[in-house]
N, C-alpha and C positions, 0 to 999 in steps of 0.2 A: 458773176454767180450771186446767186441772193442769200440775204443773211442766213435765211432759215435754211436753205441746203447745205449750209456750211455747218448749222448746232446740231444737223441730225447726224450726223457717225459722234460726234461728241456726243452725245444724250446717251447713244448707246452705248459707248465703249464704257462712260461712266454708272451707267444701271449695271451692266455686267460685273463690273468690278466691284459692285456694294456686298455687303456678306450677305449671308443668304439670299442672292438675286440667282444663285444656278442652284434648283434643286437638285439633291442627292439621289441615286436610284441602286437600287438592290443589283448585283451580279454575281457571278464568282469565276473562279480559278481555279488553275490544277484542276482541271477536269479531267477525267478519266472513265472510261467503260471497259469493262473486262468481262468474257465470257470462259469460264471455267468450267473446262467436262467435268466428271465424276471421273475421282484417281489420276487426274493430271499434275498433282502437285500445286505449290503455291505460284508456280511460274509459268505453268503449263496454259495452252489456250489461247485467245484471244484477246490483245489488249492496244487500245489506242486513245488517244488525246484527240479531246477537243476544246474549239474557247465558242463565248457568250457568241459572238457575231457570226461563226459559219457552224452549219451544223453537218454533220458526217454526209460522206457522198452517195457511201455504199450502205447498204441496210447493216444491222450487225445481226446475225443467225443464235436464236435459242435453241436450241433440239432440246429433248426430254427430257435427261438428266442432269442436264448445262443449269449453271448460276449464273445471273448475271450479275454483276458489282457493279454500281456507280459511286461514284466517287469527287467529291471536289471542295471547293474550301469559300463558304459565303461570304459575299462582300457586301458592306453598305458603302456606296462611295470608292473611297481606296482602300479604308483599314477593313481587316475579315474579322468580322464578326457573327455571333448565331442570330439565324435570324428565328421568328415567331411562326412562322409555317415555310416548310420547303419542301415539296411535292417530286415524285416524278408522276407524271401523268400520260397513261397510256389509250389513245383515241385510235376508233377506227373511224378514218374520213364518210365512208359511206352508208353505213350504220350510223353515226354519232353515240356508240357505245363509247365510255370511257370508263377507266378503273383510274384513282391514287394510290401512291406507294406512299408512307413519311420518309425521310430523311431523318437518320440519326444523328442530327446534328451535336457538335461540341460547344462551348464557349471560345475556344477559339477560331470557329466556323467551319473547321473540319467537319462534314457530313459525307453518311454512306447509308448504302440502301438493297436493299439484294433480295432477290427474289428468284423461283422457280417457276415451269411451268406447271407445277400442282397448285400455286398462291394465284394464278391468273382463273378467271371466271371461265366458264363452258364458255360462252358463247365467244371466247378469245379464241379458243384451240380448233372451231370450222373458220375460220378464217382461212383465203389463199393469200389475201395479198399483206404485205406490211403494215403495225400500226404506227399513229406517228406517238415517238418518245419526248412529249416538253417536259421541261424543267423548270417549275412554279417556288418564287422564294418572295417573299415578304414579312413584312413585319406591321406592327400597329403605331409607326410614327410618318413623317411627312415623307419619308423615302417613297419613290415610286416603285411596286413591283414591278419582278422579272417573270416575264411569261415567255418561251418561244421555244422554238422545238430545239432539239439537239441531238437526233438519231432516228432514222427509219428501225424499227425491232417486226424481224420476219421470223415469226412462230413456226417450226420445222417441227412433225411429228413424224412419226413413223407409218408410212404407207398402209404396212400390215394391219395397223390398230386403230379400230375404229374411232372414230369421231365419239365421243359421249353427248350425250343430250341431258338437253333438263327432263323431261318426261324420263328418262331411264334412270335415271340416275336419282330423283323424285319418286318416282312411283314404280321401279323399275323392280325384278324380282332380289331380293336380299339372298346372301350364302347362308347358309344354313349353320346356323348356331350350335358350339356344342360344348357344352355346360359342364365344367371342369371342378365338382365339387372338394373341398378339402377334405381330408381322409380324420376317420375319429382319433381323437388321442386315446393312444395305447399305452397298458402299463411298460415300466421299464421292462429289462431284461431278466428274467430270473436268478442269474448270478447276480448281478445288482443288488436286486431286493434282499438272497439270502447275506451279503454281504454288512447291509445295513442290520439286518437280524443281528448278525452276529456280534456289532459295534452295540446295540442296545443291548445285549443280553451279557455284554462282558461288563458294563457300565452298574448293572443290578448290584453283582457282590461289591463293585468299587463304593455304592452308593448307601450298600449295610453297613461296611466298614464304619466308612465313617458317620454313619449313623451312631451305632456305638461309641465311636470315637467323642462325640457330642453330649456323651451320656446318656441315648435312649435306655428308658428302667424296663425289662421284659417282664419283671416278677409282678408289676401293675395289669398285665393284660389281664389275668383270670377277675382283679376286682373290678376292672373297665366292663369286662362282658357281663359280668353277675350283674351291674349295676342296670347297665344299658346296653342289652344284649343285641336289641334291635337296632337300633340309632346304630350301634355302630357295623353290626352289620351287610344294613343297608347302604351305607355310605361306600363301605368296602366294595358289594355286590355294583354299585353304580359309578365306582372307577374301572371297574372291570370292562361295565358297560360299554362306557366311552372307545375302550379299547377295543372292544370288538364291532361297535359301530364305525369308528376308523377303516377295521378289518373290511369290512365286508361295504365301504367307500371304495376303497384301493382295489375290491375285488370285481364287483358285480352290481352294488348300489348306485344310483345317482345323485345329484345335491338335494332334488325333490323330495326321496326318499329319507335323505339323511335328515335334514331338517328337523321333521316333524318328530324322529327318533332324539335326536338330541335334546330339545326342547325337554320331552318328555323325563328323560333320564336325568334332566338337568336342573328342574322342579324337584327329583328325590332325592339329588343329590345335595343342592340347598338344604332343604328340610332338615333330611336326615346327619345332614353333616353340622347343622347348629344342635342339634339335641344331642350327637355325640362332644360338641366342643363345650356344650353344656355343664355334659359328666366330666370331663375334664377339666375343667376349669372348677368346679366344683371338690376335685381331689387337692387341686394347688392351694385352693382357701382354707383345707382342713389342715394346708402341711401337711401333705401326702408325697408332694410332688416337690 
């Protein structure tokens, strides 16, 4: 035998064994697909395992109300890890339509994915025959991605119900709209209101009381009005105001309306209520007050 046919398995066995002389490539495990009717419970339905090398033999069936779950746990290598993108991807061979799903992957490479046949495009749902299911997982390091199928998915609708199109469904006639506006706000209830009446109107004597109680002088009114009959009458006249511009808020008015009356009322009542605090103040400096 000659030298060199004897260093070549040598050469090799020893490249092999250098550290990074075998690149690492993306996979995963615990794989799993489940198709779950609507009200089947958490057990109910359709569920099988698959690994990276053989993919399902038999299609797995959507029908219309059905979930489908995928399920499995990314690999780089041996250890699970997340990886940077994990797709399922669903292709029609004859077409070359294809849709992605993402993968909700974890950090510890548990990823899961689910979908409907309302999340699949129109032109999924005329389909007769199966699309193929791969399962796409990489990342942005020296790993090699995972690409390859791993389930026939045969889209089952219902006979009776038509196919949709893009053209009807696009441009197609709309249902008819109807416009649910919200109702005006109403006063309260009439017991209500007189109820309140009657908490302010018992609150008056409690509030002369102790007016008095404070020492208000009554026998100053006649020199307060002699003085400054107007000032203070006005002032009186345009608390009144206020009051019945509330009233008639609460009753029949709008904020439009109120505005412009307040304002108003709210000018005389400044004015006329410094010219009355005027005469007042004016009685305390003589020591009247």
């Amino acid at each position: 035998m000659h030298l060199w046919q004897a260093t070549v398995p040598f050469c090799l066995l020893a490249a092999a064994s250098l550290p990074g002389a075998t690149a690492t490539a993306w996979g995963f495990t615990d794989a799993t697909v489940a198709v779950q009717p609507k009200g089947a419970g958490v057990n109910g339905g359709f569920k099988e395992q698959f690994v990276a090398s053989k993919p399902l033999s038999r299609p797995v069936s959507l029908a219309g109300a059905d979930t489908l779950r995928v399920t499995l746990t990314a690999q780089e290598g041996s250890s699970a890890k997340r990886p940077d993108q994990a797709f399922l991807l669903l292709k029609d061979a004859q077409t070359g339509l294809d849709i992605s799903y993402p993968f909700n992957a974890k950090e510890n490479g548990k990823s899961r994915v689910e979908l409907t046949q309302k999340d699949l495009p129109i032109q999924f749902l005329s389909l007769s025959d199966p699309v193929d299911a791969r399962i796409i997982i990489g990342g942005f390091g020296g790993s090699a991605a995972y690409d390859s199928s791993a389930f026939q998915l045969s889209i089952d609708r219902n006979p009776n119900e038509p196919v949709p199109t893009v053209e009807t469904q696009r441009y197609g006639k709309k249902p008819e709209i109807h416009h649910i506006f919200k109702e005006s706000a109403s006063n309260p209830p009439f017991i209500i209101t007189l109820a309140f009446v009657a908490m302010v109107g018992a609150a008056i004597p409690a509030l002369a009381g102790l007016w008095f109680f404070l020492g208000a002088n009554i026998n100053h009114l006649p020199s307060a009005l002699k003085s400054a009959p107007l000032p203070h009458a006005v002032f009186l006249g345009s608390l009144v105001a206020f009051e019945g511009i509330f009233f008639l808020y609460y009753t029949c008015w709008n904020l439009f309306q109120v505005l412009p009356a307040v304002a108003v009322v709210g000018v005389v009542a400044f004015i006329s209520g410094s010219r009355a605090l005027g005469e007042v103040q004016g009685r305390r400096l003589a020591g009247l007050r």
